[in-house]
C-alpha positions in Angstrom: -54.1 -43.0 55.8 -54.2 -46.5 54.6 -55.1 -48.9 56.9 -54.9 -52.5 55.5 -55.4 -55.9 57.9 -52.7 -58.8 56.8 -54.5 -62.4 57.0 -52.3 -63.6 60.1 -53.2 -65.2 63.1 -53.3 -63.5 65.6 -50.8 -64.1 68.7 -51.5 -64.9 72.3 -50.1 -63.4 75.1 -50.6 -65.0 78.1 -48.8 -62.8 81.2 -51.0 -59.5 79.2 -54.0 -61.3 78.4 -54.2 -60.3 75.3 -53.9 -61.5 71.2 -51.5 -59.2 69.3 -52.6 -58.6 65.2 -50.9 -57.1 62.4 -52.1 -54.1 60.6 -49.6 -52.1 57.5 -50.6 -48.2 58.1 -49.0 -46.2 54.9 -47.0 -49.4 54.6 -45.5 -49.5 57.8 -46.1 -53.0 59.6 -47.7 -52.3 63.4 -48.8 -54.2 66.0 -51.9 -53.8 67.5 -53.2 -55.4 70.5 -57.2 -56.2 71.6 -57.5 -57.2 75.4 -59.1 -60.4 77.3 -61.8 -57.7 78.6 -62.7 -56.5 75.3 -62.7 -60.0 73.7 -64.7 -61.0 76.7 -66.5 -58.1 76.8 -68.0 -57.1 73.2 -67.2 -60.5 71.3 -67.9 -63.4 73.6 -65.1 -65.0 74.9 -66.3 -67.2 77.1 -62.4 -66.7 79.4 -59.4 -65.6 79.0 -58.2 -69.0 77.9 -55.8 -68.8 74.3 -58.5 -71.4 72.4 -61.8 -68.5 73.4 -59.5 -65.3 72.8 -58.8 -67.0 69.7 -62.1 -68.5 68.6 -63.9 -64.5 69.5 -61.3 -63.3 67.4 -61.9 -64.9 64.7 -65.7 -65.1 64.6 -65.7 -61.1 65.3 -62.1 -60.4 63.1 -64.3 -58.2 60.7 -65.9 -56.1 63.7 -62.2 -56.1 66.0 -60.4 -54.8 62.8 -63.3 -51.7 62.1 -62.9 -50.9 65.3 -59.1 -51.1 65.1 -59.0 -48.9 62.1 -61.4 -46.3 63.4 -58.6 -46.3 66.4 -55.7 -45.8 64.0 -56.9 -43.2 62.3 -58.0 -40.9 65.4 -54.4 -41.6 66.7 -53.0 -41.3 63.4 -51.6 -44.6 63.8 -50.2 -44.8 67.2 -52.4 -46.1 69.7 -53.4 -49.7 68.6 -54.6 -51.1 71.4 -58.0 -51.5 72.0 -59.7 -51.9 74.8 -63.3 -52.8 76.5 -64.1 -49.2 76.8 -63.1 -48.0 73.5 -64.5 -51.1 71.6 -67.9 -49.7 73.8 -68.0 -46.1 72.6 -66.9 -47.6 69.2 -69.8 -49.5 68.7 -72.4 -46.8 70.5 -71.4 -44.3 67.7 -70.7 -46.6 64.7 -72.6 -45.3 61.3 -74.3 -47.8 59.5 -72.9 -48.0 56.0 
């Protein structure tokens, strides 16, 4: 499975409380999702304000999007969003490269 991260911005969505973020799998465009408790959570949002889901994001884009892909491919591409507990057990049993 080929799991590739476009360079977008990610989008805010303020009723879910959560930024939405493109991934292609095999070519196909998806949307994946990170919550306000997992940005808060794991990648220091400081609230569930746009401007400090957007600033975690960004510092943390290159830890969200392992954990994303990791997600991905043990759903084979169907669940994509990713949440404070998964982003947990993620990072408890990540293997150093």
């Amino acid at each position: 499975m080929q799991i590739i991260f476009p360079k977008e911005p990610p989008e805010y969505c303020g009723p879910e409380l959560t930024l939405a973020f493109a991934a292609m799998v095999d070519g196909e465009r998806l949307e994946c999702v990170i919550t306000a408790e997992a940005l808060e959570d794991h990648f220091g949002a400081e609230s569930t304000r746009a401007e400090d889901m957007l600033g975690a994001f960004d510092a943390h884009r290159e830890r969200i999007e392992a954990a994303t892909r990791r997600l991905l491919s043990e759903t084979r591409g169907r669940c994509a969003v990713l949440r404070s507990g998964y982003v947990r057990f993620y990072e408890a049993n990540v293997r150093p490269s």
